[in-house]
C-alpha positions as CSV (number, residue, x, y, z in Angstrom):
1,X,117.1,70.8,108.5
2,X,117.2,72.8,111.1
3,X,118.2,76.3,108.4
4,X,115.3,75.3,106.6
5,X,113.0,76.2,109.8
6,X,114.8,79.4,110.4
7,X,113.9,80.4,107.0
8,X,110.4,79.5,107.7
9,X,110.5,81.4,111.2
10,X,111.8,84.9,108.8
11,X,109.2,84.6,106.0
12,X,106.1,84.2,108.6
13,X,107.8,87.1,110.4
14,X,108.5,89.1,107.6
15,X,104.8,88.1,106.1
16,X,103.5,89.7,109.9
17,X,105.6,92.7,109.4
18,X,104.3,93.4,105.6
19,X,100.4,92.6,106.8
20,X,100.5,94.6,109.8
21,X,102.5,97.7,108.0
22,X,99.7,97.2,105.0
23,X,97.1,97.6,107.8
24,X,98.7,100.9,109.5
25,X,99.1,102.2,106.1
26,X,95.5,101.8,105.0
27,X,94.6,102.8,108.4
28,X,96.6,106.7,108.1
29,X,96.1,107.3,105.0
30,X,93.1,109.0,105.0
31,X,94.2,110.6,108.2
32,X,97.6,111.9,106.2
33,X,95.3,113.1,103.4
34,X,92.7,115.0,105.5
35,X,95.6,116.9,107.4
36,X,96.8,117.5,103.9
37,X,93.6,119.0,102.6
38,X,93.1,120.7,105.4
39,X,96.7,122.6,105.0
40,X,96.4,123.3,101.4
41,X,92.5,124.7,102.2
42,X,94.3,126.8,104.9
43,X,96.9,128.2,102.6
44,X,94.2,128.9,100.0
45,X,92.4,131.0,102.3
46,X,96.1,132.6,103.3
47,X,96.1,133.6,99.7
48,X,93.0,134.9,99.2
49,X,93.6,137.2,102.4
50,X,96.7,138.4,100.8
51,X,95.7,139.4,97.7
């Protein structure tokens, strides 16, 4: 059957894909919220110099 295999090949790729997106996610996440903390602390401070 040689479909059957092809659909194998596609779900261990698409099982790769989904892991190694699940690991880059968890790996920038933090990095995505820091440079968002930092932003909102800087236009805090933006604020405070304005008023």
């Amino acid at each position: 059957m040689p479909a059957n295999s092809g659909m194998k090949r596609a779900n261990g790729f698409a099982r790769f894909c989904f892991v190694y997106v699940n690991k880059y996610i968890i790996n920038i996440f933090p990095v995505v919220t820091n440079m968002m903390k930092i932003e909102y602390d800087n236009s805090q401070k933006g604020q405070k110099f304005v008023q």
